[in-house]
N, C-alpha and C positions, 0 to 999 in steps of 0.2 A: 504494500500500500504506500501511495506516495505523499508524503507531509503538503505536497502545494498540487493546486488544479486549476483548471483552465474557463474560465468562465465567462463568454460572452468574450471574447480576446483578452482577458486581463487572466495574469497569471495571480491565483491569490493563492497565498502562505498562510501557515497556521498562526502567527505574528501579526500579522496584515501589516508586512515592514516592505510589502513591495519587490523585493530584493530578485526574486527568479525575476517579475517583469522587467524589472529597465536592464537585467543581465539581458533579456531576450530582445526590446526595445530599441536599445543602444545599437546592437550590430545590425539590427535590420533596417531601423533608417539608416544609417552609415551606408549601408548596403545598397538602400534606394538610392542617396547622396549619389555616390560611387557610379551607382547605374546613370542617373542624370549627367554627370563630371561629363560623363564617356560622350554626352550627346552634345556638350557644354565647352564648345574647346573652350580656351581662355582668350585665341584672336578669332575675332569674327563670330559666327556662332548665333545661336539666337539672342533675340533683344532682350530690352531690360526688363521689359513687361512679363515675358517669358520667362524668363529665370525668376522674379518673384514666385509667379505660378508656382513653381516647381518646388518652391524654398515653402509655400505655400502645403503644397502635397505633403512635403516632410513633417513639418509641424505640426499638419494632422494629424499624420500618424504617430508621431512621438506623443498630444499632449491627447490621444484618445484618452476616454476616461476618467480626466484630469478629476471630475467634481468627487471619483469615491481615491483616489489617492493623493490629488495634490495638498491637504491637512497633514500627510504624512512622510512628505520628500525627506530623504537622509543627503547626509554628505554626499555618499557614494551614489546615490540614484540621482542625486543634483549631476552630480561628477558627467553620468552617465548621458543625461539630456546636452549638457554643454558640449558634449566631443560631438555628438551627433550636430549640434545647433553651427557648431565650429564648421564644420563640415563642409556641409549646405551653403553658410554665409560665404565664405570665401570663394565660392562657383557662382556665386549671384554677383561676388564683384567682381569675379575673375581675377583675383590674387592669387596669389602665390602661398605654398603650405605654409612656410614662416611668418605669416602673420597671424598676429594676437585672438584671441576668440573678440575680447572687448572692443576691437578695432576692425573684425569683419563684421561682427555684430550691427555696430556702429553706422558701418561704411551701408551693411544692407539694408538699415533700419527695419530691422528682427530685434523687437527686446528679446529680452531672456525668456527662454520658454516656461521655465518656473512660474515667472510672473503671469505669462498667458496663461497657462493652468491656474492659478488663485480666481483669474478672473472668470473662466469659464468656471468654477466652484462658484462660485459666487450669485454667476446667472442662474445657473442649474439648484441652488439653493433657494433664490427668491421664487422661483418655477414652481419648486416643487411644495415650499410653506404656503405659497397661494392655494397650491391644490387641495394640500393639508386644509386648508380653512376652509374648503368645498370652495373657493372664488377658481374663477378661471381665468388667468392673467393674461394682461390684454397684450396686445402686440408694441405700443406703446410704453408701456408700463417693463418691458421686456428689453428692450430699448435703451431706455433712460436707464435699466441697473447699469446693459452693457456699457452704456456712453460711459456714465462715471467711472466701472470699473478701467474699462479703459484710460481713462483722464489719470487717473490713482497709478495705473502702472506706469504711466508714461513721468509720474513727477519723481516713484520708486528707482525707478530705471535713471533718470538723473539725476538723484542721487546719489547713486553709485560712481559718478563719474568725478562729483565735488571731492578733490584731493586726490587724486589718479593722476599720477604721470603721465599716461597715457593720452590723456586728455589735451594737456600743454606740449604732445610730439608734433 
């Protein structure tokens, strides 16, 4: 018998620490990344719009699910999302490996996928307490969480950047 199982694509553990998922997560968008790179030269190649898409495709697949695991991200499942997040970024600007995650990030304007998982928790939370109350939440109303949420990640994510080196290269 096996300590973790498969459920609706999420792998859950007996912990519910996540840890087989983003083990599994991680190399598969990497994976997808990798397959897109191949379609993605760095001269020429498709446009900019097009590679969002793509960078788009990724972070679907990595922040599936986000609302029943991202309360729960660890270092190491962080770890995990960022190599894949790195990945993707750097084929949307068409850089080169040695650049920084925080710098293709940056350059892709892809926040951190962590934060986009908070925020889809977030939507999926006000969704589901409306339901909870018997209301059915209007498409508006659904809207306005996203907007904020979004707004919230966007000032988090700049944050991050007040007192970064990185920032003043």
């Amino acid at each position: 018998m096996s300590p973790q199982m498969k459920y609706l694509g999420l792998i859950l553990d007996g912990g519910w620490t996540f840890g087989p998922h983003f083990a599994m997560v991680g190399p598969k968008v990497v994976k997808a990344a990798s397959a897109l790179g191949r379609l993605l030269p760095n001269l020429g190649g498709a446009s900019a719009a097009c590679r969002q898409l793509y960078s788009g495709v990724c972070r679907s697949m990595a922040t599936y699910g986000a609302p029943v695991w991202a309360d729960r991200l660890t270092a190491k499942n962080k770890a995990a999302l960022l190599a894949a997040q790195r990945t993707i970024a750097v084929r949307v600007i068409r850089g080169y490996r040695t650049i920084s995650w925080a710098a293709a990030t940056a350059l892709a304007g892809d926040p951190p996928w962590e934060l986009v998982a908070e925020v889809l928790a977030e939507t999926y939370s006000y969704v589901s307490g409306r339901r909870a109350l018997g209301e059915n939440p209007t498409l508006d109303g659904i809207l306005r969480v996203r907007r904020m949420g979004q707004e919230a990640l966007m000032r988090r994510w700049g944050r991050t950047w007040r007192g970064s080196r990185t920032a003043h290269a």
